[in-house]
N, C-alpha and C positions, 0 to 999 in steps of 0.2 A: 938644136932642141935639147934642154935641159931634162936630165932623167935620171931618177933615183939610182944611187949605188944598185949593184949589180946582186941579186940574191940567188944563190946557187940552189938548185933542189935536188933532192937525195939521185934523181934520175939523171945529170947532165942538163937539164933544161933550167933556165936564165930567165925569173919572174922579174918585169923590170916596170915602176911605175912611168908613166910619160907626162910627164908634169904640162905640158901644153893641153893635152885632153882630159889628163886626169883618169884615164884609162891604165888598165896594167893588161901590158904585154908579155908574150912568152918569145923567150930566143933559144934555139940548139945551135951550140959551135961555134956562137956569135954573129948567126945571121937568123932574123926576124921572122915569125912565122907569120902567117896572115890570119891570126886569132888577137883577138881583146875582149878583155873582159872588164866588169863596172867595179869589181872586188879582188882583191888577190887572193882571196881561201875560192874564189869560183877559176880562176887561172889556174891554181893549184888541185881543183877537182880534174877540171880539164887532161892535166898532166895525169894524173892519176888511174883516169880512165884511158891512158894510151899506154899503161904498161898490163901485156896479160894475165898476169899473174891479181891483179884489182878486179877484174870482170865480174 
């Protein structure tokens, strides 16, 4: 599976596009969560919304 360089975000968490769906994915630690998103500013809210201090 071909998938875009690896984009770091300020949290530790690994927005990654998935070139077979076209989908973007989120990774912590280098293993895959079971989230995707249609947009990478919506994967990046996603993130967002998981740290307390954004609530």
């Amino acid at each position: 599976m071909d998938e875009t360089p690896r984009k770091e975000h300020l949290y530790g968490y690994a927005v990654r596009r998935n070139a077979a769906t076209g989908r973007w994915e989120i990774f912590w630690k280098d293993k895959k969560l079971n989230q995707d998103f249609a947009t990478e500013a919506d994967a990046e809210e996603w993130i967002d919304d998981q740290m307390p201090l954004n609530r």
